[in-house]
Each structure stands twice: as structure tokens, then as C-alpha cells.
C-alpha atoms as a printed R data frame, in Angstrom:
    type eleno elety resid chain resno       x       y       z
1   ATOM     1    CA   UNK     A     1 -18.695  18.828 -10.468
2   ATOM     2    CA   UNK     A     2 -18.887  19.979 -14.241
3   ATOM     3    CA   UNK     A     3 -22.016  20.733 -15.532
4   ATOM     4    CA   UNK     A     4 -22.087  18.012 -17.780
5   ATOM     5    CA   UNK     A     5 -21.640  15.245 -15.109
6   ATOM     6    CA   UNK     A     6 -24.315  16.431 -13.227
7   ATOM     7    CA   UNK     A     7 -27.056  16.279 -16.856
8   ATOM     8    CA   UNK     A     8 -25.219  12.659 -17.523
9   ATOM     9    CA   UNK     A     9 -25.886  11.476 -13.692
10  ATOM    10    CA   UNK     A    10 -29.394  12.975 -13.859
11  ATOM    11    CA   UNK     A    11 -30.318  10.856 -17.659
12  ATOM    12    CA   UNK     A    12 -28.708   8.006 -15.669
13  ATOM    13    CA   UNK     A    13 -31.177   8.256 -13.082
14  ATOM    14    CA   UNK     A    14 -33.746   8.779 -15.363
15  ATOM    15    CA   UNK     A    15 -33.500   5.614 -16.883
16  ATOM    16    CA   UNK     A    16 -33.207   3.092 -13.582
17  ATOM    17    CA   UNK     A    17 -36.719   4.800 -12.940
18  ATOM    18    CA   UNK     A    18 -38.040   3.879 -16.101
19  ATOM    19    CA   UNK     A    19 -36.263   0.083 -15.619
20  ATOM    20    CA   UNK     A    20 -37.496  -0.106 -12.778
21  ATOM    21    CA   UNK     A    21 -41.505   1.112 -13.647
22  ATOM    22    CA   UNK     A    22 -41.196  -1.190 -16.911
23  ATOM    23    CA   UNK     A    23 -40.465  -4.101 -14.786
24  ATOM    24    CA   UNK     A    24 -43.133  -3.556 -12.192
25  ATOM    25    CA   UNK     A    25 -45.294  -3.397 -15.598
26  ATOM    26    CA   UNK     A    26 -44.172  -6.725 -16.732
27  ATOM    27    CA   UNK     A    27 -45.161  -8.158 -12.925
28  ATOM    28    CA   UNK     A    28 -48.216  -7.337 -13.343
29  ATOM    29    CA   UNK     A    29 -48.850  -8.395 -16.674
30  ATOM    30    CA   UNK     A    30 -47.166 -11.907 -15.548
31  ATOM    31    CA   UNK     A    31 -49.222 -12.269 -12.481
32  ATOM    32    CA   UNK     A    32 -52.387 -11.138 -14.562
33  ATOM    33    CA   UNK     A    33 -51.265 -13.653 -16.975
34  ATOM    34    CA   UNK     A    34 -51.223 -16.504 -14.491
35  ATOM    35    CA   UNK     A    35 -54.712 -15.726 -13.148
36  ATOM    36    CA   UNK     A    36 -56.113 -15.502 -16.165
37  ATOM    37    CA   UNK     A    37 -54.672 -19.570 -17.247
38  ATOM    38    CA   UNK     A    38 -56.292 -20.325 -13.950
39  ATOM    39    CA   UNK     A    39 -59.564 -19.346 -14.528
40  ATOM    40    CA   UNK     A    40 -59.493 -20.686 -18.608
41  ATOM    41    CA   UNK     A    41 -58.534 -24.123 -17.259
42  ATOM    42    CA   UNK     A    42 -61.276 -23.758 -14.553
43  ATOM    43    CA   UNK     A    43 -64.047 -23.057 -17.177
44  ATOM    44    CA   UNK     A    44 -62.455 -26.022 -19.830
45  ATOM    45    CA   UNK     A    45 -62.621 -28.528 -16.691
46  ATOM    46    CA   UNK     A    46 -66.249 -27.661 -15.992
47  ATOM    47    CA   UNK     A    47 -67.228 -28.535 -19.651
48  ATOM    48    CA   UNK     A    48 -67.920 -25.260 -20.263
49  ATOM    49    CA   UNK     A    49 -66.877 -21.357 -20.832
50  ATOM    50    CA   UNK     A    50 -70.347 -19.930 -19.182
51  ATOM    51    CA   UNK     A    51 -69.675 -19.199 -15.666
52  ATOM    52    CA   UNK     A    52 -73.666 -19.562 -14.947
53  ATOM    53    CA   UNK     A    53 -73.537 -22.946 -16.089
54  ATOM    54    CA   UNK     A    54 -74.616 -26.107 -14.376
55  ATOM    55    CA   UNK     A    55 -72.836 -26.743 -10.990
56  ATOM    56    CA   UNK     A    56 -70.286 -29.134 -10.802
57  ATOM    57    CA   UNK     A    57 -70.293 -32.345  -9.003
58  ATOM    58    CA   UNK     A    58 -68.139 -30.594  -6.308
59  ATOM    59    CA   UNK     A    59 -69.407 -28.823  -3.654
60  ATOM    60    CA   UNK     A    60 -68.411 -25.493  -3.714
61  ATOM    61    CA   UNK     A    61 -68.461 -22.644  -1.105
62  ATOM    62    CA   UNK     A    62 -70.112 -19.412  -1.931
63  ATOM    63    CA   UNK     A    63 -68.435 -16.455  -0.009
64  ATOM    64    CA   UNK     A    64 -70.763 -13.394   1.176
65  ATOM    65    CA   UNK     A    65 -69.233 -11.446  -2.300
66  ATOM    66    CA   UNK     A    66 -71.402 -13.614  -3.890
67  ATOM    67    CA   UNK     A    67 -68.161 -15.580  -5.825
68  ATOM    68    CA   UNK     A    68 -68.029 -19.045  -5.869
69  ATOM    69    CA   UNK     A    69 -65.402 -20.966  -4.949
70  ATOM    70    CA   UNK     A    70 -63.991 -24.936  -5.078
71  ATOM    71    CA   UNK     A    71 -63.176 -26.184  -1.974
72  ATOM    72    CA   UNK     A    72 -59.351 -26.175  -0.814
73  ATOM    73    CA   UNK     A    73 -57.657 -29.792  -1.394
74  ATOM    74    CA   UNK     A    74 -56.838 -31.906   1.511
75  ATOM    75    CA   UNK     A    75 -54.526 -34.390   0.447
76  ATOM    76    CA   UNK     A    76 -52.031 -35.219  -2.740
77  ATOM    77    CA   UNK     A    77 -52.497 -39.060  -4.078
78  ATOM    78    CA   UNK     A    78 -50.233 -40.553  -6.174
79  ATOM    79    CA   UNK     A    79 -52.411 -41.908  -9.002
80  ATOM    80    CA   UNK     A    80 -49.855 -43.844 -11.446
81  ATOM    81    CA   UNK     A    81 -46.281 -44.435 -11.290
82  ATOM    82    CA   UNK     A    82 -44.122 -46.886  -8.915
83  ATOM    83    CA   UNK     A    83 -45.907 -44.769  -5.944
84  ATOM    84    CA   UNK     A    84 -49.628 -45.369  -6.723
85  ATOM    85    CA   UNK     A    85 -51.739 -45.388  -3.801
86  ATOM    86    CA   UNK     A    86 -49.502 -42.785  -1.649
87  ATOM    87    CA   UNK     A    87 -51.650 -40.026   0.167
88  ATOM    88    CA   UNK     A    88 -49.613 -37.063   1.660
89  ATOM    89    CA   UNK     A    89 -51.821 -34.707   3.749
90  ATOM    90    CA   UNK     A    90 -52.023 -31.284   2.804
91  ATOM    91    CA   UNK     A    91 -51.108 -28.912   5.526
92  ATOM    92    CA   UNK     A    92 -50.037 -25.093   5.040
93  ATOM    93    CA   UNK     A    93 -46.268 -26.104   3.884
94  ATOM    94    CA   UNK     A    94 -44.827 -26.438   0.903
95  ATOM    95    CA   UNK     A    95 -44.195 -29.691  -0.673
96  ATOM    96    CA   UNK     A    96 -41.168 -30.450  -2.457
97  ATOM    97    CA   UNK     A    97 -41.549 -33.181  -5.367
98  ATOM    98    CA   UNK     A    98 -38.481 -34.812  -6.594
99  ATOM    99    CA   UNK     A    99 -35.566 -37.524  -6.161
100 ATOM   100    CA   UNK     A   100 -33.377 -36.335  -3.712
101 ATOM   101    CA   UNK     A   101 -33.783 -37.811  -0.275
102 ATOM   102    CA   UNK     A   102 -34.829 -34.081   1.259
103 ATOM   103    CA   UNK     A   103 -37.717 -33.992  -0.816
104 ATOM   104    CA   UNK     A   104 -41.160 -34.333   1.262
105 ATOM   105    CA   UNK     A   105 -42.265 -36.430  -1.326
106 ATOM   106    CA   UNK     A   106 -39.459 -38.547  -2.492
107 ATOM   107    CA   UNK     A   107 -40.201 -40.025  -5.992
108 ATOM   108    CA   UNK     A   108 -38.604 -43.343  -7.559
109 ATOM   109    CA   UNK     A   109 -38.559 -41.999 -11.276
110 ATOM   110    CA   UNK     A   110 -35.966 -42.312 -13.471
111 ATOM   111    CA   UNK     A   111 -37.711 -39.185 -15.137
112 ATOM   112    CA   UNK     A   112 -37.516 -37.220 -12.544
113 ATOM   113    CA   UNK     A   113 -35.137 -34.548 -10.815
114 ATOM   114    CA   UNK     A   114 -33.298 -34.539  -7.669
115 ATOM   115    CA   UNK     A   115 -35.727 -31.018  -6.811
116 ATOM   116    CA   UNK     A   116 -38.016 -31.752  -9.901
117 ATOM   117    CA   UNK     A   117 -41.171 -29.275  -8.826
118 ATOM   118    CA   UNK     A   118 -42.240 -27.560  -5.348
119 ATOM   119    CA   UNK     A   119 -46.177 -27.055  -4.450
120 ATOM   120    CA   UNK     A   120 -46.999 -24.671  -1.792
121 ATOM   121    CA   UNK     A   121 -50.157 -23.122  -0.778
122 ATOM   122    CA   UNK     A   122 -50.844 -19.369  -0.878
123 ATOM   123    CA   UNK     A   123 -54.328 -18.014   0.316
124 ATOM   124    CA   UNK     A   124 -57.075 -20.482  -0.430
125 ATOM   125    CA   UNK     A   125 -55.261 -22.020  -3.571
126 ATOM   126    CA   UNK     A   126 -52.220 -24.281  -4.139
127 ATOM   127    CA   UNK     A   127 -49.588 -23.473  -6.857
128 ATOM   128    CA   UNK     A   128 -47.540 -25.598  -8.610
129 ATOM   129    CA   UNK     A   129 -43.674 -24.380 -10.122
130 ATOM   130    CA   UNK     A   130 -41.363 -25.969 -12.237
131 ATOM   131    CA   UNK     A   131 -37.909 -25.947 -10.590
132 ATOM   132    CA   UNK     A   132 -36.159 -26.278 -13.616
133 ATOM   133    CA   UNK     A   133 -35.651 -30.006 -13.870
134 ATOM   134    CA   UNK     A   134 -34.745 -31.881 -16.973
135 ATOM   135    CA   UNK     A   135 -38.121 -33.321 -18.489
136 ATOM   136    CA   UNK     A   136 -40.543 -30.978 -17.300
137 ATOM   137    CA   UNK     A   137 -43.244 -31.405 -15.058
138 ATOM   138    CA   UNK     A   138 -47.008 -31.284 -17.077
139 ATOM   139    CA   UNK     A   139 -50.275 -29.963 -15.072
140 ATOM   140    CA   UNK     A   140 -53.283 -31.210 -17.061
141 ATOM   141    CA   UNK     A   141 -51.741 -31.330 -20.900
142 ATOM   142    CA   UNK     A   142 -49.630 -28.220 -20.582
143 ATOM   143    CA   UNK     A   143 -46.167 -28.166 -19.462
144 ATOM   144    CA   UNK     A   144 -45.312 -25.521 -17.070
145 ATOM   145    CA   UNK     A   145 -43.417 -22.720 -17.638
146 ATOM   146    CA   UNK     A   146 -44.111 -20.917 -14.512
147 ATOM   147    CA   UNK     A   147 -46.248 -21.147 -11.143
148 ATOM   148    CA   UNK     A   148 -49.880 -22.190 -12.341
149 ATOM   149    CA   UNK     A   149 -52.793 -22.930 -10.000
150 ATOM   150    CA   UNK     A   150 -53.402 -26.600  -9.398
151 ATOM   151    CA   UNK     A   151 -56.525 -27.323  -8.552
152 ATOM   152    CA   UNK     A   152 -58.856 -30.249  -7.242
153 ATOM   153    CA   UNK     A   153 -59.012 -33.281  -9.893
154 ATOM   154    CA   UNK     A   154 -55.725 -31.417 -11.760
155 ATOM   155    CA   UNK     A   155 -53.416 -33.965 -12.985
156 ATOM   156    CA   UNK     A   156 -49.686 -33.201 -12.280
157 ATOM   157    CA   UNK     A   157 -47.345 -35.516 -14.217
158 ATOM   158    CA   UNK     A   158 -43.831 -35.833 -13.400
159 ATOM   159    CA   UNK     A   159 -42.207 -38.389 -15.365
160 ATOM   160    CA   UNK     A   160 -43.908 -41.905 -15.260
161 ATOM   161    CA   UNK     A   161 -45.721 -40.436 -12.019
162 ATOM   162    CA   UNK     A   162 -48.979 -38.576 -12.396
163 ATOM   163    CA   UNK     A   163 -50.405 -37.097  -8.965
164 ATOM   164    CA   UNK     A   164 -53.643 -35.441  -8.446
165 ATOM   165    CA   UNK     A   165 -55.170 -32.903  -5.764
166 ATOM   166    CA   UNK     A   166 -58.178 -34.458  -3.898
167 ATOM   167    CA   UNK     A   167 -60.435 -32.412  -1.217
């Protein structure tokens, strides 16, 4: 091999390394990203941006780090919508929201997609994601864009339905 193909094949490799370190970069600043959105729209929901403030009508487990913590829904109710009054226990699966008949929660929307939004537990907390459907699905007033925490009392709105996560 020439002398030059060997420099051009070592630049090449040169730059896949730095593709591939800016992209673990931009990970990190997206998964940063999403925890800090969680923990904004925790303080707005409490009334407050003071994490000392007054507790909140939930109860809410304190873990021997001394962090507090809300308590880990139990069950998704369907609040509005042609639904209302469903209740879908919350085990450690995913749930998939949507029109199509495979969905585990199979919504009569017009609005809605045939695999509108999926969420699925990880840890102690439940996330909800987009999955790209036509008119969005909304988790409080924003619309997501990515996977965002849901938490207790969260409204997610899909369409005419609005569902909320209860403990």
C-alpha cells in the first residue's frame, strides 16, 4: 500500500472517532435535557420552583439518600373522550395507546393513530413517547417531541381523549 493510502485511511479513521464521540455528546446532552423538563414540570405542578417548599397533598416516599420521591402510579384512567371511566392497571409492561386493534389500549378517536403513543415504565418512573402519529399526542400543555416523564396527576391528551396517571 502507497504511503498516501495508508495517511488517507488513517484521517478516515480519525473522523468516525470523532462522529462517533460527538454523538455520544449529543446523548447525553438529550438525556440531560429530558431530566431536566422532568424536574421543571415537577416544580411548576407543585406551585412552586423551591424544592423546600410545602409538601404536596401526595404522599411521597423519602429514600435513605435523603431525596424525595412521588409514589409510582398504579393505574391509567381515561378522564374525557368516548372512553371516560376506563382504568387499565399498571403493571411493568409497556402500554401501547392508539387505534389499531393490537394496541393494549385501543382508542375510538377519530384523532388518533393506528400506534398513536407507547408508555412504558423504566426504574421507578413511567415515560411517555410520541410514535410519530399525525396530530400529536400533548402531556400537560406541551406537545411531545420526545420521551418525557409522565407523572401522577399528568394529563396526556390524545385527540378528543385526555388520560391521566393515578397512584
Amino acid at each position: 500500500m502507497s504511503e498516501l493510502a495508508i495517511t488517507v485511511l488513517q484521517f478516515g479513521l480519525l473522523l468516525l472517532l470523532w462522529i462517533l464521540i460527538l454523538s455520544i455528546i449529543a446523548a447525553q446532552g438529550r438525556d440531560m435535557m429530558v431530566s431536566k423538563r422532568s424536574r421543571t414540570r415537577t416544580q411548576h405542578s407543585s406551585g412552586s420552583t423551591d424544592t423546600a417548599a410545602a409538601p404536596s397533598s401526595t404522599p411521597a416516599a423519602v429514600h435513605h439518600s435523603g431525596q424525595t420521591q412521588r409514589p409510582r402510579p398504579k393505574r391509567l384512567v381515561i378522564s374525557e373522550g368516548p372512553l371516560v371511566g376506563t382504568e387499565i392497571e399498571l403493571g411493568s409492561t409497556p402500554i401501547m395507546l392508539g387505534r389499531a386493534q393490537e394496541c393494549t389500549v385501543v382508542l375510538d378517536d377519530d384523532y388518533a393513530s393506528g400506534k398513536h403513543a407507547r408508555l412504558f415504565p423504566q426504574g421507578s418512573r413511567w415515560f411517555l413517547e410520541d410514535l410519530g402519529s399525525t396530530n400529536g399526542t400533548w402531556l400537560g400543555d406541551e406537545q411531545l417531541t420526545r420521551a418525557s416523564t409522565a407523572e401522577p396527576g399528568d394529563r396526556i391528551r390524545i385527540g378528543k381523549t385526555v388520560l391521566e396517571l393515578r397512584t
